[in-house]
N, C-alpha and C positions, 0 to 999 in steps of 0.2 A: 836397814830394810824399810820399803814402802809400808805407805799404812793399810792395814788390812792384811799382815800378818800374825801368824803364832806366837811369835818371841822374836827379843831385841840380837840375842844371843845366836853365837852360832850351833844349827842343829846337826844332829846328825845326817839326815835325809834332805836331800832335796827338798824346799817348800815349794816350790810351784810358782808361777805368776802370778801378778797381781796386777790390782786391776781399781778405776773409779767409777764416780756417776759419770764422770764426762764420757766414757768409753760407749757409755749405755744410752745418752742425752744425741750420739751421731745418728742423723737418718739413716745412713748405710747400714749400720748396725743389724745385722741376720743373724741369729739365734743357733741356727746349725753351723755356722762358718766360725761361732764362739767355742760351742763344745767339741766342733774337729779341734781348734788349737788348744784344746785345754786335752786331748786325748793326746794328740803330737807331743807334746811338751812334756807327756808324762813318762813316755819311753827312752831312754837315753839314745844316744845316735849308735853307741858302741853293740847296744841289742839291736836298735831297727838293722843293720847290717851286717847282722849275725845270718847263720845259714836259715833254710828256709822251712826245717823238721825240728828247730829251736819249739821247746814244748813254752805256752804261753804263758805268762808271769802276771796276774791281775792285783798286786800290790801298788806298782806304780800309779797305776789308775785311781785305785781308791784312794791312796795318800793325797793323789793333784786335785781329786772330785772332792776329798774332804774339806781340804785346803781350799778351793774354791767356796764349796758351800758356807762354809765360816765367813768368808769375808764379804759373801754376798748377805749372810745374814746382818752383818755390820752396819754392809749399807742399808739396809732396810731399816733397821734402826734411827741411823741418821737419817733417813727420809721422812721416818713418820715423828721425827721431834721435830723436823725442818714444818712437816705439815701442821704441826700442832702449835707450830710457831705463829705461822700464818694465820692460821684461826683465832688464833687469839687476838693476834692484829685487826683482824676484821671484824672481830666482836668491841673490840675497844674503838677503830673505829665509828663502829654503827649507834655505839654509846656516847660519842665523840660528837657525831650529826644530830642526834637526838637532844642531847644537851641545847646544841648552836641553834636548833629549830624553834628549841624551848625560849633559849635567849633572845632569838629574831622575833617569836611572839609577844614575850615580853616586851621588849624594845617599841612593837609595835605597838600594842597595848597603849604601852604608853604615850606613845606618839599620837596616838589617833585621841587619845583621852586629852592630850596639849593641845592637839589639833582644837581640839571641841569650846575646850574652855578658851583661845586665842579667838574662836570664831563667834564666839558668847562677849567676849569683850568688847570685839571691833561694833560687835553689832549695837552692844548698849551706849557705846562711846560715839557712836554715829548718829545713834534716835538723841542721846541727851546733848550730843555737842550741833545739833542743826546749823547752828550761826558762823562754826567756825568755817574759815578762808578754804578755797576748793583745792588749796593745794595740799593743803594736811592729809583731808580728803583720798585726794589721788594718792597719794605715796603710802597711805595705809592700804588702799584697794590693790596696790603693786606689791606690798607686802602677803598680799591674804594668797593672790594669784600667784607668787612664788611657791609660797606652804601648799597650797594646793596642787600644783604642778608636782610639787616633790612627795607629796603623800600618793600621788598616783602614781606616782612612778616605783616610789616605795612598794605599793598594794601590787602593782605588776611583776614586782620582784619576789615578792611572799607566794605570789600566785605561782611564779615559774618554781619556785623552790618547793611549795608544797606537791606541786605536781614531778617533778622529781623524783622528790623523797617518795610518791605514793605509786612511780612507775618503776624507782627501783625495788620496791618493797615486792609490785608486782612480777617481779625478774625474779628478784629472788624466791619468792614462794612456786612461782612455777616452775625454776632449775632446780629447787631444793627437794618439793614435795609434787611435780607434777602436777598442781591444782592451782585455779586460779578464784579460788575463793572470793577475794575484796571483789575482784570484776563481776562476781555472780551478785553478789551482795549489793552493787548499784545497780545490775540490771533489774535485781528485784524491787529495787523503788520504784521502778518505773518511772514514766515519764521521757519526753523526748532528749530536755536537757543529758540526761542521765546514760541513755543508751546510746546517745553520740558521744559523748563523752569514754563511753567503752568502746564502740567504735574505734574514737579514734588510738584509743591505748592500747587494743588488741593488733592494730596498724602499727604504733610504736615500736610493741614487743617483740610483733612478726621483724622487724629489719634490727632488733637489738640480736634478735635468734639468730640472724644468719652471719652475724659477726661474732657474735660470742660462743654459738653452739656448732659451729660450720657441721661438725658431725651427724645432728639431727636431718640437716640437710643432705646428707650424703658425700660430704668434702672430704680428704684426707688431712689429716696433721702430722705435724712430725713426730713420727713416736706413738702417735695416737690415732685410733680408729674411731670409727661410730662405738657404739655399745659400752664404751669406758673399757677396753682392752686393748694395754698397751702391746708395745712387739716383744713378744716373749716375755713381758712382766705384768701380774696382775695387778693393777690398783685397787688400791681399795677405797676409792670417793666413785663411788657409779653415778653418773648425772642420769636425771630423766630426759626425757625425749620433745621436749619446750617445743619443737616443729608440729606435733601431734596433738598438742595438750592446744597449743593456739589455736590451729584449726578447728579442733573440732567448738570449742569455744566460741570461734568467729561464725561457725556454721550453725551452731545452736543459736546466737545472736540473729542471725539473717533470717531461721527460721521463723524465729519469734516475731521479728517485725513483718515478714509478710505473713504471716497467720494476721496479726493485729491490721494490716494491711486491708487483707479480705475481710475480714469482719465488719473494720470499716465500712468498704467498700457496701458490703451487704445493707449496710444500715444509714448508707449515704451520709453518713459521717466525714465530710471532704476535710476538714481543719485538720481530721486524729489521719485522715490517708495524706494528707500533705506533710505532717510531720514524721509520719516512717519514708517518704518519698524522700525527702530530706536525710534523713540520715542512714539511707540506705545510696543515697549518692555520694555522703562524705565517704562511705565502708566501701562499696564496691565498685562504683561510679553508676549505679543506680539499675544495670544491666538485669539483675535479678528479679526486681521488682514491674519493671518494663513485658519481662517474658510471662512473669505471672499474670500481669494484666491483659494483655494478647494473647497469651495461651490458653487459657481460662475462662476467655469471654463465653459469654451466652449462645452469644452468636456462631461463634466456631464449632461449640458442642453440636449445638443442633442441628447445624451445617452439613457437619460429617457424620451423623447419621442419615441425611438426607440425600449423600452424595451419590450414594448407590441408586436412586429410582430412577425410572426411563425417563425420558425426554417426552413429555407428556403432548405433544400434536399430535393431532389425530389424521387417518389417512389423505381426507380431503385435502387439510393445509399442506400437506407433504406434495402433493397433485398439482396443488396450486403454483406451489415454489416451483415444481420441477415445466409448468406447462408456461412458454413464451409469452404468448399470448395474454396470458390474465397477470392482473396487477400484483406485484411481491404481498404475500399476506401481513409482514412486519416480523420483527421480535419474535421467536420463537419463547409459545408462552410461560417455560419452567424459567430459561433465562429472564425472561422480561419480569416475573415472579422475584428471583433473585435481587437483580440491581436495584426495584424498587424498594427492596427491603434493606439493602444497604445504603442507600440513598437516607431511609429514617434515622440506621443503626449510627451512619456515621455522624449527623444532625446531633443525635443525643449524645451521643459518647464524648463526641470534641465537648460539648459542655461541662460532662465530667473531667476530660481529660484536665481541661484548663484548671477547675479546680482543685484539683487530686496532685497535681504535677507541680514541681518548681522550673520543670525543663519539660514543658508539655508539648515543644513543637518536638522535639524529639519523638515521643512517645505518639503522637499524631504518627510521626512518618510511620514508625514500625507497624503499627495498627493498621495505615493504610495499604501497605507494603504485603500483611499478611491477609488482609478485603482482596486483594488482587490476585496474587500471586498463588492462594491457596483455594477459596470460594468461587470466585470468578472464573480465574483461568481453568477449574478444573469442569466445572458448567460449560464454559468455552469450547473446552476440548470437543466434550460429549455431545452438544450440537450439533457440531461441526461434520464430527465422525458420523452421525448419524445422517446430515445432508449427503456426507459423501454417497454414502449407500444407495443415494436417489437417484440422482443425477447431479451432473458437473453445473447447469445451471442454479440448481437447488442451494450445492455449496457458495456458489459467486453470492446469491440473492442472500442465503442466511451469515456468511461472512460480512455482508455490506450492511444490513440490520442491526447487526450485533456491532459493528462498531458505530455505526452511528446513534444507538443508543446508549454504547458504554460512554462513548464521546458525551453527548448530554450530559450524562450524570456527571463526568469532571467538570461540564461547564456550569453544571446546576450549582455542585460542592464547592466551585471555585465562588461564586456569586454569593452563594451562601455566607461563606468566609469560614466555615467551622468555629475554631478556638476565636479567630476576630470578629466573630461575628455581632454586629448586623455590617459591620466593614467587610472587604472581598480581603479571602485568604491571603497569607505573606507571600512573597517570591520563591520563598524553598518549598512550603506546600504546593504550592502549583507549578513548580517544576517539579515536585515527586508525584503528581497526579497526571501531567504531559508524559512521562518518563514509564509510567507503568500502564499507562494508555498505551505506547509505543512496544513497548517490551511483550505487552498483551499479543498485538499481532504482525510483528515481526517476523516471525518464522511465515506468514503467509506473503510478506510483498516481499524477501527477501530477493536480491538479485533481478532477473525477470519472469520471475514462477509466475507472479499473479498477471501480467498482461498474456504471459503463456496461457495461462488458463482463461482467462476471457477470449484468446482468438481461435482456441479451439472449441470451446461451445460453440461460439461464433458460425463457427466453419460447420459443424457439424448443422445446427439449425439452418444455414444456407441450403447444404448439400441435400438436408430434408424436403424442405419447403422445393429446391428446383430438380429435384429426384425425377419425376415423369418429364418434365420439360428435357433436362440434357437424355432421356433415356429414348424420349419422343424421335430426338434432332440426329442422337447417334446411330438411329436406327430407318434415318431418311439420309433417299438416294439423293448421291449428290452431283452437281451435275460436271461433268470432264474434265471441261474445263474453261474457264473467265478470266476475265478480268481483275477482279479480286479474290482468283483462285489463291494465290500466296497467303493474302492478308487471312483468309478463311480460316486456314490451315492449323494455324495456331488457336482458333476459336473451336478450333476441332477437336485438338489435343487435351483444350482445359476441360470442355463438357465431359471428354472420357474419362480423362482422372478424377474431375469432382464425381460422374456417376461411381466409378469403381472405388473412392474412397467412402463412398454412402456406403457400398453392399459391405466393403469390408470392417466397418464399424457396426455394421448390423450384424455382422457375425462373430464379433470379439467375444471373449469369454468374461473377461472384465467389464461387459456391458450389463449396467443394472437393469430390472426388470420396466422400471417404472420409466429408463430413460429408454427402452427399447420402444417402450408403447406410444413414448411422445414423438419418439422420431419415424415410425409409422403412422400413425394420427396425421404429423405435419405432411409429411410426404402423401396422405392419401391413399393409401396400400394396407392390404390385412397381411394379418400374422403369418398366415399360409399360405403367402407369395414371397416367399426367400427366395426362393429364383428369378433370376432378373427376366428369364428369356420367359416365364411365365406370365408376366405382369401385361396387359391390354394397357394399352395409351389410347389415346385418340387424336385427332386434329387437334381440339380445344386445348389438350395439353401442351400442347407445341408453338400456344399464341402466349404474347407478354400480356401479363395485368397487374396494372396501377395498380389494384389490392396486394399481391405480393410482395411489388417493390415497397408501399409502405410498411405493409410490416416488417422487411427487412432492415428499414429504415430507423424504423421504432425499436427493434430489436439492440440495432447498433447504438442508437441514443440513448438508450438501457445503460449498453455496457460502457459508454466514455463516459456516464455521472457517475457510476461506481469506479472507474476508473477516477475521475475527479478528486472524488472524495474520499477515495483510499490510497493511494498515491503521491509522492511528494511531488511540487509544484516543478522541479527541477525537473523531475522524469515524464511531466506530462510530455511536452513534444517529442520525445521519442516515441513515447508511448500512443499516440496520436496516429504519428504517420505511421504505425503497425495495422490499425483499423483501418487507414485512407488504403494502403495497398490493398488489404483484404475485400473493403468494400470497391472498389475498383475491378478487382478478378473478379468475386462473384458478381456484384450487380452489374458493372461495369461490360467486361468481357462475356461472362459464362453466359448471363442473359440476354443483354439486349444486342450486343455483337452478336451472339450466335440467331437470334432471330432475324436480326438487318441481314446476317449471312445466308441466312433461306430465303428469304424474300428475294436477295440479289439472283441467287441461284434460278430460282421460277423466273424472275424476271428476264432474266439472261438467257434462259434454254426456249423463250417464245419470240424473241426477236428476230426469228426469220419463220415463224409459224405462218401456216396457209390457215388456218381455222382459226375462227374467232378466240382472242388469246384468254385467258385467265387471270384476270386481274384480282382475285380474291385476296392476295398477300399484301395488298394496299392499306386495308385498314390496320397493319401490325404498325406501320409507318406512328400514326396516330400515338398508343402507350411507347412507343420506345422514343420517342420527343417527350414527353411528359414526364417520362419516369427518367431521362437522360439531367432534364431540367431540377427536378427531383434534386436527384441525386447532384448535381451541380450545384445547388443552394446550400444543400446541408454540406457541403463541404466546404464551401466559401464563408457559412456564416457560423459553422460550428468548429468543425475539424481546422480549418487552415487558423482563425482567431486563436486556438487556443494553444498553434505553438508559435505567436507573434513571440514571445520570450528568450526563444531560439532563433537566430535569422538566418543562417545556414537551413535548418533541418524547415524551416518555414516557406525558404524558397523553392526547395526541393518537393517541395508537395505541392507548390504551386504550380510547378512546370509538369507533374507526372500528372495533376488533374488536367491539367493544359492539352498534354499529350492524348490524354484518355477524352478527351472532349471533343477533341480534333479526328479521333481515330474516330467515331462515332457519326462525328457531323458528315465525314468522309464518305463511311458507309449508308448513311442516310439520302446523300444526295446521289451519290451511284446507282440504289436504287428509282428514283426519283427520274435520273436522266433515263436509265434503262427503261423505266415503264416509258418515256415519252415516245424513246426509241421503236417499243413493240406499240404503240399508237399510231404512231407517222410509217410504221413498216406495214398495216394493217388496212388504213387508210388507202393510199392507192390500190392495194389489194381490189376493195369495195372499189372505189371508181375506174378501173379498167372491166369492171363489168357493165360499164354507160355502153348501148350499143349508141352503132353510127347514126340509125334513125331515130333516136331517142328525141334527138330538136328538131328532126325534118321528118314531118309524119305527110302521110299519104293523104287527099283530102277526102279519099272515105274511112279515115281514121278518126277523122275530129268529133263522132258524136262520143268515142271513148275517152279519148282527151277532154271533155270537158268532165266528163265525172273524174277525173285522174287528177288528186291533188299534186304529188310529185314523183320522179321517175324512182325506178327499183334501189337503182346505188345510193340516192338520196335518202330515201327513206333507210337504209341500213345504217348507213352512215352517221344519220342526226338521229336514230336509235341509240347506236353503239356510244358514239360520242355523251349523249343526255345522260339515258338509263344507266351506263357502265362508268362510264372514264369518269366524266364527272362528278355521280354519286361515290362512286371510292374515294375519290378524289379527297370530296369532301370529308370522308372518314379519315383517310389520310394525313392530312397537314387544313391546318384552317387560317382565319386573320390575314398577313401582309403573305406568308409563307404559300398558303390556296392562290392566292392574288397572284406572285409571280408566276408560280407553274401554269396556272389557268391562260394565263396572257402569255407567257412561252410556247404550249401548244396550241393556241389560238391562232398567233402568228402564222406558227408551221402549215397549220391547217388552211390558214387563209393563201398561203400561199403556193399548197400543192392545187386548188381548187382554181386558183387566178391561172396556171400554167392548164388547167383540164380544160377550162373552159376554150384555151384556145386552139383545140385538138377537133373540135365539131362544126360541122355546116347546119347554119340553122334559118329557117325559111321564116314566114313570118305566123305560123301556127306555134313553128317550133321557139319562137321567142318566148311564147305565153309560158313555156314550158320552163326553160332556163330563169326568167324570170322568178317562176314558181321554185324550182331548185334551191336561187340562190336567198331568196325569201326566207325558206326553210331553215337553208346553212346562215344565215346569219342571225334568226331568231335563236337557233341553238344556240350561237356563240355569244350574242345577248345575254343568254341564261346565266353564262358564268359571270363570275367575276373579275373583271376585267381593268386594266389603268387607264386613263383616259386618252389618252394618246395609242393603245392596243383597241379602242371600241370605235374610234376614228378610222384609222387604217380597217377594220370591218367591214365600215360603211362603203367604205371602197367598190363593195362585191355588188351594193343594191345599182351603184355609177355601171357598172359590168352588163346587168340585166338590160334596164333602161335601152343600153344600146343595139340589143337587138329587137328592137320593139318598137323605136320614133321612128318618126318621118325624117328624108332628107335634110328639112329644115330644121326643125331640132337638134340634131346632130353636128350641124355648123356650130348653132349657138353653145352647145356642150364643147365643143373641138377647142373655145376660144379660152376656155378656165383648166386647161390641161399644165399638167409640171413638167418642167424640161427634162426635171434627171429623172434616173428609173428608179420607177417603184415596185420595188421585190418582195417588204413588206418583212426584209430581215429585222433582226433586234443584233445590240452590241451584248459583248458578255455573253458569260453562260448562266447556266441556273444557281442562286443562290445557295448558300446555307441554310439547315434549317432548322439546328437546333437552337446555333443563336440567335436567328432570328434577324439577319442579317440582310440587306436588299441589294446586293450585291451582285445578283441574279441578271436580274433587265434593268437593261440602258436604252429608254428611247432612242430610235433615230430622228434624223433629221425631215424637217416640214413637208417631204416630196413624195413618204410615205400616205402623208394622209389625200391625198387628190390623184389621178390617174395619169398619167404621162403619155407623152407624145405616141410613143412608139406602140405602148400598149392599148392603147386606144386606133392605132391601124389595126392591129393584128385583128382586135376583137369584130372592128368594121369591114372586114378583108372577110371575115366569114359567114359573114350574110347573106344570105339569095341574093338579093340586089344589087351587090357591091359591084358590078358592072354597069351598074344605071349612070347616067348623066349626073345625077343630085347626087350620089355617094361621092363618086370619083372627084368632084368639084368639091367638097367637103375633104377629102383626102388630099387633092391637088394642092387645096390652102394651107394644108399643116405645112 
């Protein structure tokens, strides 16, 4: 029979199965699936298959459970002599190491006492042997540096072996008794040497734990659980818990050095915080000590009790941010409070840091990381929010502030150097101060939020400031229909959307109070005109002024330097042409288009007028060239330069300001030609009012005629012409641009007068009279401004008088300086440009203009009293 029965003999009963440690040694090994087959086993097959009312027999059971228990007692026996076998192994071992430690001391001992007296020898046999040969010499000195090489190498091996023996010693006393006593025992000597040195053996013991003790860890074994319970068998060696006992040991340790850390710390001790800095980097990679110092700081306490107070501007600077017009007040001043005092914090600190730290740029970043990201940004926010409240302007100007001053301070701290200082900071400090500069205001330029939000301030401060103007124009009659009825149309459509997006932003609910008041302010309108049909305009509101366009001017140069300088340099040109379009519709279109559009309009609806016309919309001529100019600078020398970077989106702006300049000049000179139009239309008007005897008076008419400077139509004429045309004139357009127009309907003028004069019979009273006329009309036309070749062709008109005035003979000798071709007194071309300023207008003609010709010189001598006389006709015979 196997072992682990009752007798060798055979019994009478059944003994049962039997069974070893190997059965109990299998993983699979389940404890319930033991005692079903030990129940099985105990019933014969001849009863389990007995009927089913068979009364139950609990002998076989206790005979097989006894038999069992017997033999497990056995093994249990042989286990615990197997155990006491082992223990004694390991105690003769440990006896065994002890000895060899004691031996290798010895050995050393001695070796280092031979060392001593060899090195005692060489040295007296060196002083007393001076004289001998260098070669002796050398081969002793090759001797000493062998023994020396191997005594170190010896001392390296005593060192590895004491440290061994004292990390197993420390294994064992903490698997056996849960305590790590010896490790407490050097930490109490203190000193750096000492607490690194636990360090690192509490690191040791931690990765000896997790091989030796896998269970403290949580792992399974085979057979064995955590807690020292086996499967279904109790041992009796219960381990401690070596995973528990370390940590908390390593965490006692870490505590201690950052206490000693701050203490330090407190008492500027940097030697005793560099040496816990150190060996809180060997233990945990230094992570602990890092959080305490940042966490901890002075700075941060303080901080965040002070994070809750307002934002300390007061209402005026709030007023100020939100109103266009006045200059950004700067830095709001809790913020600007703040950064300065980070700007000292971090000055000092990096001095400490450097000293305090063996890995101090490390300790820099986190420090700065937590300046930013916790102090700053949370200052940042609360500004911000609080510009929101104001107005959209408010937040652009205090966004733009605030980063140009967080900016500083990186550029100050980069110059500075911190830890390198009086050198400029390394390459990773200053990329982790670019990087949390950037990270700061990210969430505001992300995507195109922030030129979004500058083109709608934008838009709105437009729509303010030309609120009465589109309100003026959409509210004037217009006239049927023109010329530049089409092009109007659309000048039409902007003013009414820009009007109706003013009302409808003045009625948003989202509108803050303070950006309600500025956008009334700008617009010139009280509070208690919400209704548009309520609001009085007048003329004046309906005329362009240079002052508006510059400030709209200045508003926009605002917002492309905050755009500049918040902005990456890649995104300006798009961002660019967002404001050329914008400033384009409003200044461009909304304004000075739609006033060129009213001026055309009046001009256009008098060009067949019987009554003296209306020239008042002349001087609009004047600001919408100015302010066309204007604004064509600032886009050629701001806007279009600053997307030279992009040459696509560079061209494109070029050509739409192109377009937008040309549309302008277009309307500029339409109106220009129409005024001359209702001039020359007006004109004959006045001289078909010359009566027939106006040049042939009766001769009891002449004592009236001499007090009669010149006749009625005259005098109306170089009235109209002086007082009116002219003076607009001059308000209108001035320089080369006065010059053409002046001398275009100079022309005209000279030439519906060359055609009048030769519609009358005029005697020789009535010469004085024409004379006097034409005297008149050309001193007018003297007055203007004239080219030199238009004041030529003038003179013409004095050759005209003359000839009804000389004698027969006279009139030969004039006959003989006549031109052959006709003089009509036309010009080439039409009227110039005028915003660029272009001469493209008048093309002198040729030499024939300026002297009177054949033909015209009959006609004017054909209507003379006399022209039947012998002297005229012989005079005429000879042409």
């Amino acid at each position: 029979m196997e072992r682990g029965g009752s007798s060798a003999s055979r019994s009478l009963f059944p003994t049962g199965p039997s069974f070893t440690l190997e059965d109990f040694s299998n993983k699979d090994f389940i404890v319930r699936d033991f005692v079903d087959s030990l129940a099985e086993t105990a019933v014969p097959a001849s009863r389990r298959s007995g009927p089913a009312n068979q009364a139950f027999d609990p002998k076989p059971l206790i005979r097989t459970f006894e038999n069992a228990l017997s033999q497990l007692g056995a093994l249990g026996e042989e286990l615990q002599e197997k155990e006491s076998e082992l223990l004694s192994q390991v105690r003769r071992a440990e006896i065994q190491h002890d000895q060899t430690l004691e031996t290798l001391g010895r050995k050393l001992d001695q070796s280092m006492s031979q060392f001593e007296a060899l090195d005692l020898t060489l040295n007296n046999n060196a002083s007393s042997n001076g004289s001998i040969r260098g070669g002796g010499n050398d081969g002793g000195g090759n001797i000493a540096v062998q023994i020396g090489e191997k005594l170190e190498e010896l001392d390296r091996k005593r060192r590895k072996a004491q440290d061994a023996n004292f990390l197993i010693q420390c294994w064992t006393e903490v698997s056996e008794t849960g305590q790590v006593t010896s490790l407490e025992e050097i930490q109490r000597q203190g000193g750096a040497e000492n607490k690194i040195r636990c360090a690192v053996i509490a690191r040791q013991l931690m990765r000896i734990s997790q091989r030796l003790d896998p269970a403290s860890w949580g792992q399974q074994t085979n057979g064995f659980r955590g807690n020292g319970v086996t499967n279904g068998v109790t041992g009796t060696n219960r381990r401690h818990n070596t995973r528990e006992a370390l940590e908390k040991f390593s965490e006692l340790l870490e505590q201690d050095l950052l206490k000693q850390f701050n203490n330090s710390y407190r008492r500027q001790n940097f030697d005793d915080m560099m040496e816990c800095a150190k060996v809180l980097l060997d233990f945990n990679g230094g992570a602990s000590v890092i959080a305490a110092f940042v966490n901890q700081h002075q700075f941060f306490i303080d901080r965040d009790q002070l994070i809750t107070d307002e934002v300390t501007a007061d209402g005026d600077t709030w007023d100020q941010l939100a109103d266009p017009d006045s200059e950004p007040p700067g830095v709001e001043p809790s913020l600007q409070s703040l950064i300065d005092e980070v700007k000292i914090v971090m000055q000092e600190e990096s001095f400490i840091i450097k000293r305090a730290f063996p890995y101090y740029e490390t300790v820099l970043i986190k420090f700065i990381q937590r300046v930013f990201q916790q102090s700053i940004q949370q200052r940042l926010e609360m500004v911000l929010d609080k510009a929101t409240t104001i107005s959209a302007l408010a937040f652009l100007r205090c966004l733009h502030s605030s980063r140009a001053y967080i900016g500083a301070l990186v550029e100050d701290l980069k110059t500075h150097g911190l830890t390198e200082h009086p050198e400029p900071c390394s390459a990773q400090i200053a990329q982790t101060l670019d990087q949390q500069l950037e990270e700061l205001f990210i969430p505001y330029l992300v995507g195109n939020g922030y030129i979004d939000r500058e083109k709608k301030s934008l838009e709105e401060m437009y729509n303010s400031l030309l609120f009465k103007f589109t309100l003026y124009h959409s509210r004037r009659k217009k006239a049927p229909t023109g010329f530049m009825a089409s092009l109007a149309q659309q000048g039409t459509q902007l003013i009414s959307s820009a009007k109706d997006a003013y009302m409808e932003r003045l009625e948003s609910s989202d509108l803050t109070p303070t950006q309600k008041r500025t956008m009334l302010r700008v617009a010139g309108i009280r509070d208690d005109s919400s209704n548009k049909n309520d609001i009085e305009v007048s003329e004046q509101d309906g005329v362009l002024s240079v002052a508006y366009a510059k400030r709209m001017i200045g508003w926009l140069a605002e917002s492309v330097r905050r755009t500049l300088e918040m902005g990456s340099s890649s995104e300006t040109p798009k961002d660019v042409n967002i404001l050329l379009n914008l400033l384009l519709t409003s200044m461009g279109q909304v304004y000075v288009e739609t006033a060129l559009d009213a001026a055309l309009d009046l001009a256009t609806s008098q060009e067949n007028t019987k009554t003296e016309p209306d020239l008042s919309y002349l001087p609009n001529i004047r600001p919408a060239v100015t302010i066309t100019n204007l604004m064509s600078r600032f886009i050629t020398t701001v806007l279009i330069r600053l997307a030279e970077s992009n040459t696509t989106i560079r061209r494109s702006m070029e050509a739409q300001t192109k377009l937008a300049i040309e549309a302008t000049e277009r309307k500029t000179n339409a109106v220009m030609k129409s005024t001359m139009d209702v001039v020359l239309n007006y004109v004959p008007k006045l001289l078909s009012q010359q009566k027939k005897l106006d040049f042939k008076p009766k001769d009891d008419d002449l004592e009236g005629l001499v007090d009669t400077l010149q006749t009625v139509p005259c005098q109306l004429i170089c009235s109209f012409l002086s007082q009116k045309v002219a003076v607009l004139a001059r308000q209108a357009v001035d320089g080369h641009n006065l010059e053409m127009f002046c001398s275009e309907l100079a022309l005209a003028v000279h030439r519906l007068l060359f055609e009048h004069f030769k519609k009358f019979q005029v005697n020789a009273t009535g010469g004085l009279m024409v004379t006097k006329d034409i005297a008149k009309y050309v001193s007018t036309l003297r007055e203007w401004p004239l080219t030199r070749e238009v004041e030529q062709i003038v003179e013409v008109l004095t050759e005209v008088g003359y000839l009804f005035i000389i004698q027969p003979e006279a009139l030969k000798e004039r006959s003989r300086n006549l031109a052959s071709g006709p003089a009509d007194g036309r010009m080439g071309g039409g009227f110039g440009g005028l915003v660029g300023g272009g001469n493209a207008g008048i093309a002198t003609t040729a030499a024939v203009g300026k002297r009177l010709n054949k033909a015209d010189f009959k006609q004017f001598v054909l209507k003379r009293e006399d022209a039947g006389s012998a002297g005229v006709q012989s005079v005429l015979a000879g042409l």
